[in-house]
C-alpha positions as CSV (number, residue, x, y, z in Angstrom):
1,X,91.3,100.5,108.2
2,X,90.2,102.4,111.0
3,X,92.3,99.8,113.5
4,X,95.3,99.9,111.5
5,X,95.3,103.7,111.9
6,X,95.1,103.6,115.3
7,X,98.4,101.2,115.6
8,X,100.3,103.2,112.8
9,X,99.7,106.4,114.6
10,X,100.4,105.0,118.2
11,X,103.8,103.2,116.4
12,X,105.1,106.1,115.0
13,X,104.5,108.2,118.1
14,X,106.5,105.9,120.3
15,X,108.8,105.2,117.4
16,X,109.6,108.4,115.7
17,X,108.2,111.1,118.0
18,X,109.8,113.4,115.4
19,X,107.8,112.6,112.8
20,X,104.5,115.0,111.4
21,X,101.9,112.9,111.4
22,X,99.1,114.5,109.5
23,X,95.7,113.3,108.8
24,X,94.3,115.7,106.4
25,X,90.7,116.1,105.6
26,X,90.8,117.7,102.4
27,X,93.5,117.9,99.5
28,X,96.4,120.1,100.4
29,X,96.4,124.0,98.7
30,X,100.4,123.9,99.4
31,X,103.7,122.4,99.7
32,X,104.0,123.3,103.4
33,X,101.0,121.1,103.9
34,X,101.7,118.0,101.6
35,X,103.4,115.2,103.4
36,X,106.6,113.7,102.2
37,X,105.3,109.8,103.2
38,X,101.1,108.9,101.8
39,X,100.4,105.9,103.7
40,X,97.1,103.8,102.1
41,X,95.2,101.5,104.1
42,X,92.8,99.4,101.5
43,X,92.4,98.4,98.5
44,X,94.2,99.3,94.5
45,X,91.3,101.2,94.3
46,X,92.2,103.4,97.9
47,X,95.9,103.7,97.1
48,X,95.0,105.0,93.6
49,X,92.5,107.7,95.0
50,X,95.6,108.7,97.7
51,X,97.9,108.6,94.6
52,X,95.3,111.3,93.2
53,X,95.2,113.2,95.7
54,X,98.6,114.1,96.3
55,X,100.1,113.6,92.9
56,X,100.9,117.4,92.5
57,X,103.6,117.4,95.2
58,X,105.3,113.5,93.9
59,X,105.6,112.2,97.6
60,X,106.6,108.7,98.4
61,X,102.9,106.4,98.3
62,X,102.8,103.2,100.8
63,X,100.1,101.1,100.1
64,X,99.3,98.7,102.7
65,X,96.6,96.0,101.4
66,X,93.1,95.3,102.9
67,X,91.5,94.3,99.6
68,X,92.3,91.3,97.7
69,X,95.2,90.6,95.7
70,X,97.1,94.6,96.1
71,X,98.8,95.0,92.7
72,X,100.4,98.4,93.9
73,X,100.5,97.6,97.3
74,X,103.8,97.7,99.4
75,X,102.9,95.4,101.6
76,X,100.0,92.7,101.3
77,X,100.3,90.7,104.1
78,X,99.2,93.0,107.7
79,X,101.7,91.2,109.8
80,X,104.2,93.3,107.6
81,X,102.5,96.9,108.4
82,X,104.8,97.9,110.7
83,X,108.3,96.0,109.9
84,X,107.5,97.3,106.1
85,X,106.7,101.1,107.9
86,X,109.9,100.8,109.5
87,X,111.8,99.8,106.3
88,X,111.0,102.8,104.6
89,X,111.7,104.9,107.0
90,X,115.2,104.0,107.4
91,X,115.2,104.0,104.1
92,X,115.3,100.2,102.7
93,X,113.2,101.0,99.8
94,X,113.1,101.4,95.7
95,X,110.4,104.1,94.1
96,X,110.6,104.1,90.8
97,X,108.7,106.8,88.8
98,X,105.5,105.6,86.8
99,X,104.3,107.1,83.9
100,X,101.3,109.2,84.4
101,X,99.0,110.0,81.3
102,X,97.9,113.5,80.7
103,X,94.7,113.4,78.1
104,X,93.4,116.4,76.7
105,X,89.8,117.1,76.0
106,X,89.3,119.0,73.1
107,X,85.5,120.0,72.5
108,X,84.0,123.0,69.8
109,X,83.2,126.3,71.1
110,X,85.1,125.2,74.1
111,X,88.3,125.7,75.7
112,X,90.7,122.5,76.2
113,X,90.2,120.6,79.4
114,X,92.8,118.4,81.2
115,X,92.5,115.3,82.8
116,X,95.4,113.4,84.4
117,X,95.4,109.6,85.3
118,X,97.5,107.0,86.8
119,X,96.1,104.1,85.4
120,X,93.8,104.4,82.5
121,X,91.7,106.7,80.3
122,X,88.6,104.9,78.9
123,X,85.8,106.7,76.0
124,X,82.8,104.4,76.4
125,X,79.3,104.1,75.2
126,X,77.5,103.1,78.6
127,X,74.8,101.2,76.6
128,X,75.0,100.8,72.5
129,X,77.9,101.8,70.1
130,X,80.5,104.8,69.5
131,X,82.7,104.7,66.8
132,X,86.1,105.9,67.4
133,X,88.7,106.9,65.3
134,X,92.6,106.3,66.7
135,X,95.3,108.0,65.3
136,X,98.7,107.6,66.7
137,X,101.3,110.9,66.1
138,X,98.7,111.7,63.0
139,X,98.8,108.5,61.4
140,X,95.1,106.9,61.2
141,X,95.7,103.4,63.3
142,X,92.6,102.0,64.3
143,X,88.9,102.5,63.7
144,X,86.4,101.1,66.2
145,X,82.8,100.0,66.2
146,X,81.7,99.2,69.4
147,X,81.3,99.9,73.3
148,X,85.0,101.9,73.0
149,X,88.7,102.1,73.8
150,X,91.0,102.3,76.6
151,X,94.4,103.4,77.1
152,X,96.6,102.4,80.1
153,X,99.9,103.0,81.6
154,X,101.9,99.8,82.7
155,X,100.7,100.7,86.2
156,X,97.3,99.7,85.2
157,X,97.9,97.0,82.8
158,X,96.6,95.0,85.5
159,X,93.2,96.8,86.0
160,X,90.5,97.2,83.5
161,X,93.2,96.6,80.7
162,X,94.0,92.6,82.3
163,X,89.6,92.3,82.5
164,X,90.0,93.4,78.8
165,X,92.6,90.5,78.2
166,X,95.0,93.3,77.5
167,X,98.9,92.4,78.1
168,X,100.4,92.7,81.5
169,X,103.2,94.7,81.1
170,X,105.8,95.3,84.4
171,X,105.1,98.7,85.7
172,X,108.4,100.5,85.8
173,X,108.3,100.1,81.7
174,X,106.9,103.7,80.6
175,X,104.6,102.8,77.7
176,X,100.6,103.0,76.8
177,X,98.6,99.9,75.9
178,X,95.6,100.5,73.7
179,X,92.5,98.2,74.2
180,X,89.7,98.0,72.1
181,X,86.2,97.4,74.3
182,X,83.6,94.9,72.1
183,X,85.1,96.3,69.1
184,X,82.1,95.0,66.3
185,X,84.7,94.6,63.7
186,X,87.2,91.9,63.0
187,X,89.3,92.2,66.8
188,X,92.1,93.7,67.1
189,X,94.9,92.8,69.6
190,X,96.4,95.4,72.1
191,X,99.2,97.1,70.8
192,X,101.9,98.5,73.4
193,X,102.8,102.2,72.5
194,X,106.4,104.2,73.1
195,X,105.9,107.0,75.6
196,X,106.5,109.3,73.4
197,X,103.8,109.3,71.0
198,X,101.1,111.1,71.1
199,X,97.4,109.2,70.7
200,X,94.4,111.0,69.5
201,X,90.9,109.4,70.0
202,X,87.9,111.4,68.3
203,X,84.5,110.8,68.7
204,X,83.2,109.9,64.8
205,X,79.8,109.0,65.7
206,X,77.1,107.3,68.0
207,X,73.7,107.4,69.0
208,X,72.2,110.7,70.9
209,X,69.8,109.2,73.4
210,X,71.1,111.0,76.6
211,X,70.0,107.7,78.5
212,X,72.2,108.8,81.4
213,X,72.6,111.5,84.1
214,X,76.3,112.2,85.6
215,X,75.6,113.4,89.2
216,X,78.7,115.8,89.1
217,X,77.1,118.6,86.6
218,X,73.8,117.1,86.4
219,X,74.6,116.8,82.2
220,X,73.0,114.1,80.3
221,X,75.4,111.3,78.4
222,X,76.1,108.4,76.2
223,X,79.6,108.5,75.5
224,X,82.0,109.3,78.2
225,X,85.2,109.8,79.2
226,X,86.5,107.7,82.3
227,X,89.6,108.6,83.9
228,X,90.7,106.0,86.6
229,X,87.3,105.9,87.5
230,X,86.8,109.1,89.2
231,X,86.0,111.9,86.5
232,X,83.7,110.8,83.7
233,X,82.8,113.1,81.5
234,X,80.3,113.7,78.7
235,X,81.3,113.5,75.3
236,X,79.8,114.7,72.4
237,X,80.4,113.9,67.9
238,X,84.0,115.6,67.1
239,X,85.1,115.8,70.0
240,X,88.7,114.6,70.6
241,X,90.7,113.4,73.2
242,X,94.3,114.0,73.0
243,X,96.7,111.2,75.2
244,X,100.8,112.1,76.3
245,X,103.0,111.5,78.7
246,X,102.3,113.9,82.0
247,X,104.8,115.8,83.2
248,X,103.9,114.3,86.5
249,X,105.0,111.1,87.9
250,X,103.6,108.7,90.7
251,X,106.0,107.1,93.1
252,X,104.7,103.7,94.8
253,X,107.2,102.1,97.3
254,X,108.4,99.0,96.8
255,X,109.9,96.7,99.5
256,X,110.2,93.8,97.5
257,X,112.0,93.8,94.1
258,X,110.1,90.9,93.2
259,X,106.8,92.1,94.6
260,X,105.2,92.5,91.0
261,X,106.0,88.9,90.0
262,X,104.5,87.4,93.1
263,X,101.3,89.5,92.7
264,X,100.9,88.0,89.3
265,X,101.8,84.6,91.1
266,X,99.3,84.6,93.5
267,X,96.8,85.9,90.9
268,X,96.5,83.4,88.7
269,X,98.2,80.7,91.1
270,X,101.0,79.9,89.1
271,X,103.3,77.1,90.4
């Protein structure tokens, strides 16, 4: 990553001298400092965390992969870097806007807390059962008896949802896909939800052992909250967690109209 900096930032300087080329260290406080252009050298799992990061101002994000496969990446291969660079910037692109979740964490005695995540929300039981109860716009849906439930966007339909054997949906359809994780009761498939419903998921019961210590808040767990990976969050009996559509979009650049079908080609290596 560290080389391909290098060569971006030496491209664009003889290329487009005009061009701001910032490198920040920390999350930008304002508009004036948030670019207009994210470039992501790695992995899904780097993109998503430069996705995070600057998800407040909706700028354009470039992925360009140095993990495996790339999902969201907008270019795979790195003898595209550049002519894919150069694409966008003349302005040979598409960016649709993905659907974001926004989940609220609703606790007693406790004000509401929200989370918001591009490609999944997750309640899970790091090491026995939780039951869950799932009730979509009121109506009771599901009831789960096991290590717990995840929701996803279509953006991550091919993250922890696909390891779930969840469907793989094509990520410029706005819906949420609920996945059951070692449900103990008859299974259940994955059902694909319209964006505008709202999911509730409360906590119904589970074993208080407090096996586990979250580093951020030194607080003791069983069940948590996971969003993309990067929060987790205790949870406790009766509490609920309350899943919409965000208000806030992600915009990945795609090169390739067809970029999503080959991803999913080389993936499985269908012929």
């Amino acid at each position: 990553a560290k080389i391909w900096k290098k060569k971006i930032t030496s491209w664009l300087k003889d290329n487009y001298p005009n061009i701001k080329i910032l490198i920040p260290k920390k999350r930008p406080h304002s508009k004036k400092e948030a670019p207009d252009l994210v470039i992501a050298l790695g992995g899904d799992g780097t993109i998503l965390e430069a996705a995070h990061k600057y998800h407040d101002w909706n700028p354009l994000v470039m992925g360009m992969n140095l993990g495996r496969i790339g999902f969201i990446a907008s270019v795979r291969e790195e003898s595209n870097f550049l002519k894919g660079l150069e694409s966008v910037l003349k302005g040979n692109f598409q960016a649709d806007p993905r659907l974001m979740i926004s989940a609220t964490l609703v606790s007693k005695n406790k004000s509401p807390v929200k989370f918001h995540a591009i490609n999944d929300i997750s309640i899970q039981n790091l090491s026995g059962l939780v039951q869950l109860k799932i009730t979509i716009e009121n109506y009771p849906f599901q009831y789960i008896n096991g290590s717990g439930v995840l929701v996803a966007t279509a953006s991550g339909s091919t993250a922890y949802n696909l390891s779930l054997h969840g469907p793989i949906v094509m990520p410029n359809i706005r819906c949420f896909i609920v996945t059951e994780i070692a449900d103990h009761n008859i299974p259940t498939p994955s059902i694909v939800i319209k964006r505008d419903r709202t999911i509730t998921i409360t906590v119904e019961d589970f074993r208080k052992l407090n096996k586990f210590l979250i580093a951020k808040g030194r607080k003791r767990a069983d069940v948590v909250l996971f969003t993309d990976g990067y929060e987790i969050i205790p949870l406790q009996k009766s509490d609920k967690v309350i899943i919409r559509e965000s208000k806030k979009t992600v915009r990945f650049v795609e090169l390739d109209k067809h970029y999503f079908f080959k991803s999913i080609q080389e993936k499985f290596s269908f012929h």
